[in-house]
N, CA, C and O of each residue as an XYZ file, in Angstrom:
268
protein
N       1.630    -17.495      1.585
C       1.740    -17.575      3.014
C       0.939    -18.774      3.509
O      -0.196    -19.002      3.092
N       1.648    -19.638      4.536
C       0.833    -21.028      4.925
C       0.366    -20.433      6.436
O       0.915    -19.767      7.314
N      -0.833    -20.991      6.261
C      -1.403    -20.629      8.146
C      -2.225    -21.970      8.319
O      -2.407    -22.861      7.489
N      -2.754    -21.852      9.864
C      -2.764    -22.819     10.168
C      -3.369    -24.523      8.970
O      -3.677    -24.399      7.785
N      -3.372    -25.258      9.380
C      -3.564    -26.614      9.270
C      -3.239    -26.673      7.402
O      -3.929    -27.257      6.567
N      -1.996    -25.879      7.171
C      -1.047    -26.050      6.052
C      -1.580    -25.434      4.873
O      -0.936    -25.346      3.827
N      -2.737    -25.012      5.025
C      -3.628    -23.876      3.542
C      -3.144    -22.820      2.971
O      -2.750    -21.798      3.532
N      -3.163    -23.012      2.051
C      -2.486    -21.411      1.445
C      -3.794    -20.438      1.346
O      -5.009    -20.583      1.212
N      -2.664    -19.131      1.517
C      -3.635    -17.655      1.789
C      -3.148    -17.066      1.109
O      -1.931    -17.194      1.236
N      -3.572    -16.033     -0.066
C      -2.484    -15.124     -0.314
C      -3.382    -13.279     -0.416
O      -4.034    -12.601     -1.211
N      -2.718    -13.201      1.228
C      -2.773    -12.040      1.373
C      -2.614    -11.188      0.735
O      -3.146    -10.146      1.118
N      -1.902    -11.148     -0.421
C      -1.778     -9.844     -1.492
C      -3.204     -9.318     -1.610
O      -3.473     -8.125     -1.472
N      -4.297    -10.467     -1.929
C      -5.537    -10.354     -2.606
C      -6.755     -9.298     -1.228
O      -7.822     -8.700     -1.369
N      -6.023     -9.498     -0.265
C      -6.728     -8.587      1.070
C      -5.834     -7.459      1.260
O      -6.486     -6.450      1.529
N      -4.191     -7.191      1.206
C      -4.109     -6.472      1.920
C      -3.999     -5.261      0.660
O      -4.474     -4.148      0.886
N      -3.304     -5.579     -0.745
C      -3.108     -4.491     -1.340
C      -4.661     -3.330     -2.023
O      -4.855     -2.143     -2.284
N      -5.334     -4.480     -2.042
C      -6.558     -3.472     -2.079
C      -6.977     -2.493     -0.844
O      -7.425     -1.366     -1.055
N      -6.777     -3.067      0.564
C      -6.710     -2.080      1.488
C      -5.625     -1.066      1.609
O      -5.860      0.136      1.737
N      -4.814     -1.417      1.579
C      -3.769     -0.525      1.651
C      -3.867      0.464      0.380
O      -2.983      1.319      0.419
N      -4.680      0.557     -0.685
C      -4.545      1.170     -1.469
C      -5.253      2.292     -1.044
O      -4.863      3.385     -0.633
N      -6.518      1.763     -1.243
C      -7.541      2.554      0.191
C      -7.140      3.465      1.119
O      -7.396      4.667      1.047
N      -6.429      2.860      2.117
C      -5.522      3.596      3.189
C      -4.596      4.985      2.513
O      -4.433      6.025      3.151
N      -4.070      4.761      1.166
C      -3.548      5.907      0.339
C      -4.573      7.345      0.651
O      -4.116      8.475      0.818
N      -5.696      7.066      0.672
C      -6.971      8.125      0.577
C      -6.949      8.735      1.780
O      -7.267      9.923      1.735
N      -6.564      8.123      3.271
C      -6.971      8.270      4.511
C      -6.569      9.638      5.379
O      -5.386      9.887      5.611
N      -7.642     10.501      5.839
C      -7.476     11.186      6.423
C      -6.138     11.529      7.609
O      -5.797     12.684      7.864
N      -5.612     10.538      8.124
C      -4.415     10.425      8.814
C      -3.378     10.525      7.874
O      -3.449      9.961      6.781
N      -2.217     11.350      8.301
C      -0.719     11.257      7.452
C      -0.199     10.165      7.687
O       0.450      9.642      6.781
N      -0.322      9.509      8.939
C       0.357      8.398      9.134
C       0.321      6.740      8.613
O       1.163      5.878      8.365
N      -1.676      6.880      8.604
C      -2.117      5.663      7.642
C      -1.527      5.724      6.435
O      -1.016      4.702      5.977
N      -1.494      7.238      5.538
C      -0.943      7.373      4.208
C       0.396      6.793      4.494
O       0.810      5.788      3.916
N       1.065      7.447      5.398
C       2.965      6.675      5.069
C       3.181      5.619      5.210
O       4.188      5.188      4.648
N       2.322      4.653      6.053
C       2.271      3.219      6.110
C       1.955      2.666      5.469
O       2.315      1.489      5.452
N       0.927      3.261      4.376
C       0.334      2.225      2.862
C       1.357      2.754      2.013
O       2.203      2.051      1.460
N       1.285      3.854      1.924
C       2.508      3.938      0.651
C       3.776      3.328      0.928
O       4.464      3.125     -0.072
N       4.209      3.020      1.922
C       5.800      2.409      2.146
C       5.437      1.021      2.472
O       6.153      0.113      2.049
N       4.277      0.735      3.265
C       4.309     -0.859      2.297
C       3.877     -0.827      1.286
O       3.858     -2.004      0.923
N       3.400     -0.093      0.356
C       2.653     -0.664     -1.251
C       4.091     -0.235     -1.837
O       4.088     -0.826     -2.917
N       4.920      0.229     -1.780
C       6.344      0.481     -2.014
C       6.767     -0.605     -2.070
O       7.083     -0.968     -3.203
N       7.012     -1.816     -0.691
C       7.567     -2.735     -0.988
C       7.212     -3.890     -1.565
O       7.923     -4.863     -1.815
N       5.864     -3.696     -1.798
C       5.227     -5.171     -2.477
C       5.670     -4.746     -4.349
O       5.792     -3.619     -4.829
N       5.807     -5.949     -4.981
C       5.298     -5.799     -6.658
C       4.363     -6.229     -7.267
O       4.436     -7.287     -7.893
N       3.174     -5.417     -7.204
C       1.961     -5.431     -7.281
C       1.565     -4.229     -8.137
O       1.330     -3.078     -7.768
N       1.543     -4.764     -9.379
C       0.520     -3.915    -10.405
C      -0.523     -3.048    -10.403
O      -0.693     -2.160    -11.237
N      -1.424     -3.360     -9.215
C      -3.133     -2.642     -8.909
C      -1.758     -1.386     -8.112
O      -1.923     -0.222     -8.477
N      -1.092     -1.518     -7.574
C      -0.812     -0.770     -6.481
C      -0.302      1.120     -7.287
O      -0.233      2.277     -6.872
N      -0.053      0.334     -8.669
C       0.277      1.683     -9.414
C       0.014      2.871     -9.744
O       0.777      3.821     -9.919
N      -1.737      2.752     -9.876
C      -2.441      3.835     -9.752
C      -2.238      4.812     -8.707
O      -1.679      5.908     -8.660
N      -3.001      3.926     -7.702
C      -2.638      4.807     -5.987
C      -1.599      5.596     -6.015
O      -1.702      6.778     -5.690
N      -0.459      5.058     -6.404
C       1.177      5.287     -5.744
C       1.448      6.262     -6.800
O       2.438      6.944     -6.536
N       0.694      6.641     -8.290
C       1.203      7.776     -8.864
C       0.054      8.752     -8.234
O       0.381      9.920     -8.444
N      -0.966      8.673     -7.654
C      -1.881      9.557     -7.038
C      -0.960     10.287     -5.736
O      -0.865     11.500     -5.551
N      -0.315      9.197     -4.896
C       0.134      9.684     -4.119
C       1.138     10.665     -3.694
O       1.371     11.318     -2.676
N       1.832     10.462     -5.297
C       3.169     11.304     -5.968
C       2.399     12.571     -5.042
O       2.610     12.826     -3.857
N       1.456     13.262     -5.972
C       0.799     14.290     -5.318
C       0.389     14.421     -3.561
O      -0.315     15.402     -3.322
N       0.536     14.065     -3.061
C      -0.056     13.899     -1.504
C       0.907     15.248     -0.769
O       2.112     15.463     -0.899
N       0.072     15.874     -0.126
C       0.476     16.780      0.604
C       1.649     16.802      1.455
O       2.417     17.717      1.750
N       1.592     15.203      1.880
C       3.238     14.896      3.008
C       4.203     14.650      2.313
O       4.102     13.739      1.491
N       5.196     15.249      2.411
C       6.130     14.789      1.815
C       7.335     13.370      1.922
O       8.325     13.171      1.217
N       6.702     12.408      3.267
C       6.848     11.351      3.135
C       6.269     10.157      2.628
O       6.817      9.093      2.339
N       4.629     10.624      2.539
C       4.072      9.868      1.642
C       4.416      9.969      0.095
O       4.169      9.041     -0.675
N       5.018     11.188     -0.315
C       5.369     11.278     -1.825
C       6.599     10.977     -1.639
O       7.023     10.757     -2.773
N       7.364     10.843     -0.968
C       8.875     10.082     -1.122
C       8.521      8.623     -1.166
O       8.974      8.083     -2.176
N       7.795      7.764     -0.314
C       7.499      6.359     -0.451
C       6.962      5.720     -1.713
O       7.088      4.607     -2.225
N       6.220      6.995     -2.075
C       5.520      6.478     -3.748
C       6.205      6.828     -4.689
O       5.952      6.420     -5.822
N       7.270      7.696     -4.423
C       8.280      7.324     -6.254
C       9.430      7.035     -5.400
O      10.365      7.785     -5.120
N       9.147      5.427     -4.907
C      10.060      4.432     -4.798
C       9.309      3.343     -5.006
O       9.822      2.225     -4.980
């Protein structure tokens, strides 16, 4: 990703460690938003989480993680 004055960033390295995080979070809703974006990224670290999440009480957070 380029931001300003043409530098590369690569957000993978900030957001998938948070968002993995966010897997843990007391809100159902933070959970369905990390698991369905860590769903769409292909990101290796994200694997652990996302078979943890298999288990998660919502059943939209465990639909997002075995995808």
């Amino acid at each position: 990703m380029r931001w300003r004055g043409g530098q590369e960033r690569d957000t993978n390295n900030i957001a998938v460690p948070a968002l993995i995080m966010a897997l843990k979070d007391a809100d159902v809703d933070v959970r369905r938003a990390a698991a369905n974006s860590l769903s769409n990224l292909d990101d290796p670290r994200a694997v652990p989480g996302m078979i943890e999440a298999l288990r998660d009480s919502d059943a939209e957070v465990r639909a997002s993680a075995a995808h």
